[in-house]
N, CA and C of each residue as an Amber inpcrd file, in Angstrom:
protein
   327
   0.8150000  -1.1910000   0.0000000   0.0000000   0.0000000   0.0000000
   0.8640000   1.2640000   0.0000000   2.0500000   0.9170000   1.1420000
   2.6430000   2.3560000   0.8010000   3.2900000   3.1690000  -0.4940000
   4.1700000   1.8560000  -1.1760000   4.4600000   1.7380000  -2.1250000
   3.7460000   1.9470000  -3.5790000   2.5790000   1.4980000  -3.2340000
   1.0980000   1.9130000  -4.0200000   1.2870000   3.6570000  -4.2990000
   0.6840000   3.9560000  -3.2500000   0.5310000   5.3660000  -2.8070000
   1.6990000   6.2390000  -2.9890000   2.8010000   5.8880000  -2.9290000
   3.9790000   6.5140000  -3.0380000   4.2170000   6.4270000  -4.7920000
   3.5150000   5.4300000  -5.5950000   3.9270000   5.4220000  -7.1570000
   2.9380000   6.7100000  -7.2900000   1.7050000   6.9210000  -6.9580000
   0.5900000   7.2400000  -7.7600000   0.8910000   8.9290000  -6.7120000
   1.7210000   9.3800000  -5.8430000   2.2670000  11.1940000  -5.5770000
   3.1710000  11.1670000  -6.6870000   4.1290000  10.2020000  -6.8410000
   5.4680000  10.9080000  -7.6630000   5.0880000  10.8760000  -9.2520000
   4.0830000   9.8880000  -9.4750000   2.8570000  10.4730000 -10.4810000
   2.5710000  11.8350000 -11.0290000   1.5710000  11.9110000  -9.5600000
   0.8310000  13.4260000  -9.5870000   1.6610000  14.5380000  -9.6310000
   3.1370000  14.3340000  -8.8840000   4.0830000  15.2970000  -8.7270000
   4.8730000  15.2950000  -9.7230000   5.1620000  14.7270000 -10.7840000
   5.4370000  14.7550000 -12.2870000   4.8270000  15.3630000 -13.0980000
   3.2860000  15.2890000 -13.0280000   2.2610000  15.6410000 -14.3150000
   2.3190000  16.8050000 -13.5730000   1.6000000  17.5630000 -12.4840000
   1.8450000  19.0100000 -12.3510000   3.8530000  20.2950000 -12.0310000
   4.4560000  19.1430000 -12.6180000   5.6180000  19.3280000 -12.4940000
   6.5120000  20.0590000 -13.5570000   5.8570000  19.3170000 -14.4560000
   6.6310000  18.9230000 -15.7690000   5.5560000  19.3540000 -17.0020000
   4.3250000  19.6600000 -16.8020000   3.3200000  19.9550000 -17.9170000
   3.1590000  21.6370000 -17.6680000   3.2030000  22.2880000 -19.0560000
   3.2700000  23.4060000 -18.7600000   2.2440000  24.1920000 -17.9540000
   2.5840000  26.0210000 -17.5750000   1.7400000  25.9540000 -16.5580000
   0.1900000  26.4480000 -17.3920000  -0.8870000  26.6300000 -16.7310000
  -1.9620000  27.1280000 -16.7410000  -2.1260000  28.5060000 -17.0250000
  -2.6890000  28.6680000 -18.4200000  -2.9320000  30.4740000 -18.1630000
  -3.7560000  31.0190000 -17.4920000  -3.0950000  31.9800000 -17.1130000
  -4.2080000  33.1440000 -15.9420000  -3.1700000  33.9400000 -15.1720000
  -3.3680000  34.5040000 -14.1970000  -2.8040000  35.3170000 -13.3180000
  -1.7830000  34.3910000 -12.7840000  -0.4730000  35.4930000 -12.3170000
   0.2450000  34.6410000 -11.2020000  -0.4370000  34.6040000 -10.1960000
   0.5110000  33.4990000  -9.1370000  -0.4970000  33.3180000  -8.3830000
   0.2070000  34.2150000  -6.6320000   0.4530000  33.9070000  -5.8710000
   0.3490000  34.7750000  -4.5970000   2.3220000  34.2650000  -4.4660000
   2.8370000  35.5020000  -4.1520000   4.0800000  34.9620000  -3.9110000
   4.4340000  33.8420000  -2.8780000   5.5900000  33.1090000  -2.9420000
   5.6790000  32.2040000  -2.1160000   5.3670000  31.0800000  -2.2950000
   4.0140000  30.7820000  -2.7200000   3.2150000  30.2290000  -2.5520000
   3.6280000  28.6040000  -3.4940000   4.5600000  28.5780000  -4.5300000
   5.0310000  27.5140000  -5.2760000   6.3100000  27.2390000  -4.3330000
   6.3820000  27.6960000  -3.5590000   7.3380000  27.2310000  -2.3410000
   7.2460000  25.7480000  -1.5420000   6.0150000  26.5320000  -0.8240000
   5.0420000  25.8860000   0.2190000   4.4340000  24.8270000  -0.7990000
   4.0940000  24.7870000  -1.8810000   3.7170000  23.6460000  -2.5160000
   4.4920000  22.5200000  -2.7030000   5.5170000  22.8200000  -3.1680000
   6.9860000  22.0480000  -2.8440000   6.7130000  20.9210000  -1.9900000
   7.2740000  22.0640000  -0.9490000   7.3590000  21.1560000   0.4790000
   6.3120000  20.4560000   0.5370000   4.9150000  20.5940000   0.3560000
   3.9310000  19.7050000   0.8890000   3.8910000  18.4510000   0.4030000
   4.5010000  18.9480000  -0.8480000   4.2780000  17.9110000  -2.0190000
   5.1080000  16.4640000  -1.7960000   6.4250000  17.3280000  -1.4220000
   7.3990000  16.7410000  -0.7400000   7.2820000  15.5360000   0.0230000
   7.1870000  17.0130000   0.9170000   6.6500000  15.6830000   2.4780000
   5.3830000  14.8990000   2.5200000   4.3600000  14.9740000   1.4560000
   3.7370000  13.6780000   1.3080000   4.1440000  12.5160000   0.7520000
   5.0720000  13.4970000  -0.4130000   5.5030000  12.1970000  -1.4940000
   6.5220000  10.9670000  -0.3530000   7.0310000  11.3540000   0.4960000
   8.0630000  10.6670000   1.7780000   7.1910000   9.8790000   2.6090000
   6.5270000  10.4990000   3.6930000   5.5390000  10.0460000   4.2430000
   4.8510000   8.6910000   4.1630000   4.7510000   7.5830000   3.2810000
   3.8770000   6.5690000   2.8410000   4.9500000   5.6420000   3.0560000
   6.2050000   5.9660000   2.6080000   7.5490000   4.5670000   2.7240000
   8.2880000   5.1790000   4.5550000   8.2630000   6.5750000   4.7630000
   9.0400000   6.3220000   6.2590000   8.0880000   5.5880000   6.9990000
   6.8710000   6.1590000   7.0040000   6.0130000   5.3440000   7.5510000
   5.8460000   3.8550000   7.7000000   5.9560000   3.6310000   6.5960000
   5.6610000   1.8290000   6.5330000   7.2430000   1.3550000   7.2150000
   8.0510000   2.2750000   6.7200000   9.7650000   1.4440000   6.6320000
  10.3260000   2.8550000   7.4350000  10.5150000   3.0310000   9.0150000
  10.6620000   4.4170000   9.8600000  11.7260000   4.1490000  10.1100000
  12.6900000   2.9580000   9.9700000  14.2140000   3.0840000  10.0080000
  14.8940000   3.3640000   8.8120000  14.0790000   3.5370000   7.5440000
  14.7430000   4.0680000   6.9640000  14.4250000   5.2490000   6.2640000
  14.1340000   6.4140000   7.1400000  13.0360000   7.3430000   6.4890000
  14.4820000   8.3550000   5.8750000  15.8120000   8.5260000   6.2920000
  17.1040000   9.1150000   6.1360000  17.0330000   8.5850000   4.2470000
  16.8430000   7.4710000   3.9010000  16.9010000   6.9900000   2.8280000
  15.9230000   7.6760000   2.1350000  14.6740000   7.2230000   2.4870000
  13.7440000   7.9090000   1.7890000  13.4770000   9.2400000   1.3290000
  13.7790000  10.1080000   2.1740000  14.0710000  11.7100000   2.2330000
  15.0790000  11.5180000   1.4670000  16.4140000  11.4060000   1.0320000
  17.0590000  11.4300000   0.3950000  16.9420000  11.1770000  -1.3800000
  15.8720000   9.7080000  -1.3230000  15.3770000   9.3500000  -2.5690000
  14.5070000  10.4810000  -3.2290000  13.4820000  10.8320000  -2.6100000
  12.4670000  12.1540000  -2.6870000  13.2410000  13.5030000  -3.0500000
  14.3640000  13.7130000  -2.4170000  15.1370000  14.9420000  -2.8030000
  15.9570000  14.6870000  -4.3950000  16.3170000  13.5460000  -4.5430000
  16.7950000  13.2180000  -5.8510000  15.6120000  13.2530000  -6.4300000
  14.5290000  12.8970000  -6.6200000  13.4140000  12.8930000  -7.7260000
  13.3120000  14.3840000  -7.9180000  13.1910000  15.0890000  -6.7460000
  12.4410000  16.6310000  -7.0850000  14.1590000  17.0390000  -7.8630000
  15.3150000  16.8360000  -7.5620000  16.4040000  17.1480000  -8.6030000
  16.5380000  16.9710000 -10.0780000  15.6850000  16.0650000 -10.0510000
  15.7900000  14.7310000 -11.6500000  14.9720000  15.9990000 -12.0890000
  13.0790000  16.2310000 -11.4470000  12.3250000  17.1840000 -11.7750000
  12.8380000  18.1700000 -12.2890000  13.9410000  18.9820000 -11.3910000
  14.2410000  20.5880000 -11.7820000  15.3380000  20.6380000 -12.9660000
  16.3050000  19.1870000 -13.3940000  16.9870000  19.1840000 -14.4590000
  16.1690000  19.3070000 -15.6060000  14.8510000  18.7750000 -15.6450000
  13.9940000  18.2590000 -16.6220000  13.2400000  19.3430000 -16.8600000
  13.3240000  20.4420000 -16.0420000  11.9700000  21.3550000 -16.6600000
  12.2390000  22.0850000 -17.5180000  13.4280000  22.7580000 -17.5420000
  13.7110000  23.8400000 -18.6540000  13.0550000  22.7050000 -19.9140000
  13.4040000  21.8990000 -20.2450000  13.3050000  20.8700000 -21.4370000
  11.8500000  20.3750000 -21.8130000  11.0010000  21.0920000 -21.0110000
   9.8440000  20.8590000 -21.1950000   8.8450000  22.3130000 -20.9680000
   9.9720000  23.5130000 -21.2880000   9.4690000  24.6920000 -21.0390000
   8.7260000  25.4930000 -19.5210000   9.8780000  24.7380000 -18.8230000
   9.0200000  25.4980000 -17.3060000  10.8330000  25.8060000 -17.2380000
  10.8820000  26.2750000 -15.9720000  11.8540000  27.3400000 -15.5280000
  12.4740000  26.3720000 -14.3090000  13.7650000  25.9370000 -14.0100000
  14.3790000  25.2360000 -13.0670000  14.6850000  26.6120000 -11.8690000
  14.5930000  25.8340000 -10.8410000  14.3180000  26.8700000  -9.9790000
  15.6750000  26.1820000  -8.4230000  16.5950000  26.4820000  -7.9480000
  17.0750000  25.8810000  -6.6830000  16.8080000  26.1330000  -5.6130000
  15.8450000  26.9360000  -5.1800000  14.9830000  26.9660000  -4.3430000
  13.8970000  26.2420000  -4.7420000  13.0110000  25.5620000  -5.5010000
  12.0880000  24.7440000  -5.3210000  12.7690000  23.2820000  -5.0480000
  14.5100000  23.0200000  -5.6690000  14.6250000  21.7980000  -4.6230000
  15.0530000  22.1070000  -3.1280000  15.3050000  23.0700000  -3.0780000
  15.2470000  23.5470000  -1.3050000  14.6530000  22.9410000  -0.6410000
  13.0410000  23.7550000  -0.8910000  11.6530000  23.2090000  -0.7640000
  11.1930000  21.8920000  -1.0210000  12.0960000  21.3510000  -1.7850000
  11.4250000  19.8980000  -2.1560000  11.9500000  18.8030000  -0.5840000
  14.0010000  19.3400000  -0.2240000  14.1690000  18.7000000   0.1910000
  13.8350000  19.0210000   1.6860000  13.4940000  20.3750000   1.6730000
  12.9440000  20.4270000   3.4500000  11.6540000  19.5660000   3.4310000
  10.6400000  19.6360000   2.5760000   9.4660000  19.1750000   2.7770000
   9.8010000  17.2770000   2.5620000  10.9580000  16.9390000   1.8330000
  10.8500000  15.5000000   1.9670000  11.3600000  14.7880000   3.4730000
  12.7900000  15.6840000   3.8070000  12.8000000  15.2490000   5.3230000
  12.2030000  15.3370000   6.3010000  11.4390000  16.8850000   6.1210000
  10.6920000  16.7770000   7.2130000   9.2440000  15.8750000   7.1340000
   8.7920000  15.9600000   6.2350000   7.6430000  14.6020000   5.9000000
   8.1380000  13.0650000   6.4120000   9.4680000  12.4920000   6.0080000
   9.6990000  11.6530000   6.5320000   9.9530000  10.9010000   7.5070000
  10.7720000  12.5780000   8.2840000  11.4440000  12.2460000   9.8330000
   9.6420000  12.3280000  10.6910000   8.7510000  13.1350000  10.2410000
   7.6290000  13.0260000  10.9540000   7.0020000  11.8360000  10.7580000
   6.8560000  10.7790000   9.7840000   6.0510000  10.0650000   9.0450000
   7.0550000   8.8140000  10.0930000   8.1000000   8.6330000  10.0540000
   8.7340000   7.3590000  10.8870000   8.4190000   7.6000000  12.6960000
   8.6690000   8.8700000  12.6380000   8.2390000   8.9030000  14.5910000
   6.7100000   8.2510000  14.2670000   5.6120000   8.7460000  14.0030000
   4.2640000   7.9130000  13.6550000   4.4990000   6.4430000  13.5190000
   4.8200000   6.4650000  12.6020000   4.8930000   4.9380000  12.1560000
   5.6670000   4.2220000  13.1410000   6.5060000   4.7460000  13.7250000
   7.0470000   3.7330000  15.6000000   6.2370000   3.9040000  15.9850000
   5.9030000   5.0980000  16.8020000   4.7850000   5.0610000  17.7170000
   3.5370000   3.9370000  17.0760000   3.2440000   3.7560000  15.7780000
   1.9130000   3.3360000  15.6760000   2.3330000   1.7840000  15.6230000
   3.6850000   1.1790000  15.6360000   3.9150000  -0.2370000  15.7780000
   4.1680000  -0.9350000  16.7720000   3.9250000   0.3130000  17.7610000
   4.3100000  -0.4520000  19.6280000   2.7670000  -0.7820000  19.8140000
   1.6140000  -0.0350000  19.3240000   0.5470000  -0.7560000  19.9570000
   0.5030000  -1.7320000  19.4730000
């Protein structure tokens, strides 16, 4: 299941990644920051959880994908940014390191 769930974010976090953007207004500064990270730390979350000794790994794996992402965008007409892997990799460790304390705590009951 986690593994499930973890194919079908880095999915979702590809197609709004990598497909160009939407016309209309920009949108509120910051704000593709904080998306990042969330994105991040969900995409982590599903494997520290299941696997919380190795969430150091996982956060690490997650920070390489959002890297692979930001090599790949110019090439698909979006703009590489090193602050959105900033954001990618605060939001993957911290998603993970939170997602393994849970996932202990939730294997002692």
């Amino acid at each position: 299941m986690a593994r499930g769930l973890t194919v079908i974010l880095a999915l979702a976090i590809a197609a709004l990644t990598l497909l160009p953007y939407p016309p209309g207004p920009p949108g509120v500064q910051g704000m593709d920051k904080l998306v990042h990270l969330l994105a991040f730390a969900a995409l982590a979350a599903p494997l520290a959880w299941r696997y919380p000794n190795h969430w150091a790994m996982v956060a690490l794996a997650a920070l390489a994908y959002g890297g692979v992402i930001e090599i790949v965008q110019p090439h698909v007409g979006r703009a590489a940014e090193g602050a959105d892997v900033l954001a990618d990799g605060l939001g993957a460790f911290g998603g993970a390191w939170f997602a393994a304390r849970l996932g202990r705590a939730w294997q002692t009951f």
